[in-house]
C-alpha positions as CSV (number, residue, x, y, z in Angstrom):
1,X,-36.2,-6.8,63.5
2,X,-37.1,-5.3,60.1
3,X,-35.7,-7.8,58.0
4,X,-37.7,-10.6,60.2
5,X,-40.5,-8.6,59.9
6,X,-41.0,-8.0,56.8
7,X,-38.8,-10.8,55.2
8,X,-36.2,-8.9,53.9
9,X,-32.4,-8.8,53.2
10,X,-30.4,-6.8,56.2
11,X,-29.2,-4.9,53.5
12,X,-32.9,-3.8,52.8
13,X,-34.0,-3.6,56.4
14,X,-31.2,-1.0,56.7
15,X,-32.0,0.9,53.8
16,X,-35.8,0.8,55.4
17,X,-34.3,1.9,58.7
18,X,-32.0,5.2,57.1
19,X,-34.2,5.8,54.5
20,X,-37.7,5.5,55.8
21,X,-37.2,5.3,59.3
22,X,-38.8,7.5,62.4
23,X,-38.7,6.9,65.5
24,X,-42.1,8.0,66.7
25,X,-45.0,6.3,64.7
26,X,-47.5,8.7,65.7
27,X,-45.5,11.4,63.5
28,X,-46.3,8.9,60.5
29,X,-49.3,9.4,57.9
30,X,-51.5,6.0,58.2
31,X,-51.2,6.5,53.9
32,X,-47.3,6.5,53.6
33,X,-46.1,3.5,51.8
34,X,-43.1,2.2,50.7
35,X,-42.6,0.3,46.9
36,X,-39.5,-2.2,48.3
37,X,-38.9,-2.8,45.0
38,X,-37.0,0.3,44.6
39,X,-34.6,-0.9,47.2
40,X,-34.3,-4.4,45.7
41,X,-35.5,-4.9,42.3
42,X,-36.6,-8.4,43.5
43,X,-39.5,-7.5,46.1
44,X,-42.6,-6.7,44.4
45,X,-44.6,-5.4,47.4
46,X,-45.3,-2.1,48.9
47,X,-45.7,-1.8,53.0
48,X,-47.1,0.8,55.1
49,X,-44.2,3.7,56.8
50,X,-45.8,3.4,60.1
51,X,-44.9,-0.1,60.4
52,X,-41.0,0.5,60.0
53,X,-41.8,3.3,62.4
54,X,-43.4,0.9,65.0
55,X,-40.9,-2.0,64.9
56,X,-38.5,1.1,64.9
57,X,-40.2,2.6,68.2
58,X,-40.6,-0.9,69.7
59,X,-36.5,-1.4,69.4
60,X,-35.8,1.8,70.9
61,X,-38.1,2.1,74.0
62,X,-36.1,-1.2,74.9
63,X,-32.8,0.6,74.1
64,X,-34.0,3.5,76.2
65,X,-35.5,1.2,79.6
66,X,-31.7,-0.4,79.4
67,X,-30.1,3.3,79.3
68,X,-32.5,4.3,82.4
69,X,-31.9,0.9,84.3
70,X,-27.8,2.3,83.8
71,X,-28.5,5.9,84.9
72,X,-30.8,4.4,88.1
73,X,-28.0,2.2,88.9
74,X,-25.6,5.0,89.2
75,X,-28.1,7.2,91.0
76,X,-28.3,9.9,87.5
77,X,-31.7,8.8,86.4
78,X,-33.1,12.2,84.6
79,X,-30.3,13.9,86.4
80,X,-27.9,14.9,83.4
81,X,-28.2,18.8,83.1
82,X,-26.0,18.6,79.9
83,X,-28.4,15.7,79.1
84,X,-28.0,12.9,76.1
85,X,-25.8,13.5,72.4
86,X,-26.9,11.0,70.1
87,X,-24.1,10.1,68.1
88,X,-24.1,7.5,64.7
89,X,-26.0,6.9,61.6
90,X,-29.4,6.2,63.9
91,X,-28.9,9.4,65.5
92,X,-29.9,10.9,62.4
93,X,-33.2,9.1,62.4
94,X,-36.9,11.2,62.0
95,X,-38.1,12.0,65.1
96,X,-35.3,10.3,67.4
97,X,-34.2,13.5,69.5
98,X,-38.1,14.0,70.7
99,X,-37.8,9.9,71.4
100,X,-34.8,10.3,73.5
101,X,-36.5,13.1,76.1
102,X,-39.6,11.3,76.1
103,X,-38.3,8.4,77.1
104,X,-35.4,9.1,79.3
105,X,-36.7,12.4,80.8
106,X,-33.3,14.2,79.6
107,X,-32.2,16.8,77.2
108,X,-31.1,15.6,74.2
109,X,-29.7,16.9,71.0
110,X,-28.1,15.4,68.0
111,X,-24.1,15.7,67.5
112,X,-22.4,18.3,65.5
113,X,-18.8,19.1,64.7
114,X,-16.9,20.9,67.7
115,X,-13.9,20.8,65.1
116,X,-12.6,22.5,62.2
117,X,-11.4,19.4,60.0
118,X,-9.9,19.7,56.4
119,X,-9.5,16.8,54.2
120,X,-12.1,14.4,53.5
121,X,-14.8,16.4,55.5
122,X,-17.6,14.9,53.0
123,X,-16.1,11.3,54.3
124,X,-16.4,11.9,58.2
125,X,-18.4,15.8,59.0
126,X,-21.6,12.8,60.0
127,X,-22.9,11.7,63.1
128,X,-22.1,8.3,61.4
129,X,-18.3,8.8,62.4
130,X,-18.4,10.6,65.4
131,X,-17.2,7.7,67.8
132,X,-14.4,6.8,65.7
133,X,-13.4,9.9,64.9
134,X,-13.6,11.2,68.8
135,X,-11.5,7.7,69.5
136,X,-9.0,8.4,67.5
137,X,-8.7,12.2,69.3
138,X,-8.7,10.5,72.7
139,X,-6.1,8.6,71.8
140,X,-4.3,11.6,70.4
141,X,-4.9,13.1,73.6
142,X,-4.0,9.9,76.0
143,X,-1.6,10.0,78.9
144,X,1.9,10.0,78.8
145,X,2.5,6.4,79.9
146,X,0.4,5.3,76.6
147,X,1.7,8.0,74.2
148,X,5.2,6.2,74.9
149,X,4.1,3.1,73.0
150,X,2.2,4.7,69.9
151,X,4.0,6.1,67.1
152,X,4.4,10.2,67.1
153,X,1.5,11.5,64.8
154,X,2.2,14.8,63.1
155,X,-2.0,16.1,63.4
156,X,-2.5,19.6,64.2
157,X,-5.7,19.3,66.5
158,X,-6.6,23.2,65.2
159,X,-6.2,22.7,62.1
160,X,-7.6,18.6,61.6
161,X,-6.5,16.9,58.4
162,X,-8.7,14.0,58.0
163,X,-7.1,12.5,54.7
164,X,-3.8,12.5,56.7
165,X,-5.3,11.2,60.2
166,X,-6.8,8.3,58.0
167,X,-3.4,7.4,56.2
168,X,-1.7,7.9,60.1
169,X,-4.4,5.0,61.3
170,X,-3.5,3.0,58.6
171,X,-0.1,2.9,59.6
172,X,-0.4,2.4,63.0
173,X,-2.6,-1.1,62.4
174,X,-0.2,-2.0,59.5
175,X,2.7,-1.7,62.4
176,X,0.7,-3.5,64.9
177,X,-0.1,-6.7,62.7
178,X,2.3,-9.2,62.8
């Protein structure tokens, strides 16, 4: 939506979106501007921060009436004590948390590392990375029956070496293409 409205690569809309985004426009100055031509040399105009914000907000409250419609449909609508964890690179997004309890009437807090992980920490210690990172632990952590048909991984899960879970992943799909 940011790159159709204001005629933009994707690669700039997302740069807009990590760089300059916020999720409630009201928390905005009406002055903030940005100069797009210092994310692509080619675009020669500035626009106003509290228009990102609103196309931004606009995206969200839609995200957020779908999340409610699911929650309603299993009977949990604002009935989460533990409420939401926003996980990703939007999770990390100005003003997003306050967003989240506003619009679904939950608790909501951003995600943080429950681990102690060595190795490329500076790769994957992000909210970017915390679904694949907690996929890869479920999987460490799956049943018997499906353990039987994975290779053994040698990971202590106290002691988490990212490097070596990356080069254990990489094996795994190498072994699984033909």
């Amino acid at each position: 939506d940011l790159a159709i409205g204001f005629r933009t690569s994707l690669e700039v809309a997302e740069a807009l979106k990590t760089k300059f985004g916020a999720a409630i426009p009201d928390q905005v100055r009406e002055t903030e501007s940005i100069d797009l031509s210092k994310l692509d040399p080619e675009l020669r105009e500035r626009i106003k921060r509290r228009e990102v914000a609103e196309i931004i907000e606009a995206r969200l409250k839609e995200t957020f009436a779908m999340i409610r419609e699911q929650l309603k449909g299993i009977g949990k609508d604002g009935m989460l004590p533990a409420g939401v964890v926003l996980t990703g690179g939007g999770s990390q997004l100005e003003g997003l948390i306050d967003a989240c309890k506003l619009e679904l009437h939950l608790p909501a807090s951003g995600s943080h590392q429950m681990l102690e992980i060595s190795g490329m920490v500076d790769k994957v210690d992000s909210p970017i990375y915390a679904a694949a990172v907690g996929l890869m632990l479920m999987g460490m952590e799956a049943s018997e029956p499906a353990k039987e048909s994975l290779p053994k991984l040698n990971i202590n899960l106290r002691q988490l070496n990212v490097g070596g879970m990356f080069d254990q992943a990489k094996k795994i799909f190498k072994q699984m293409l033909p």
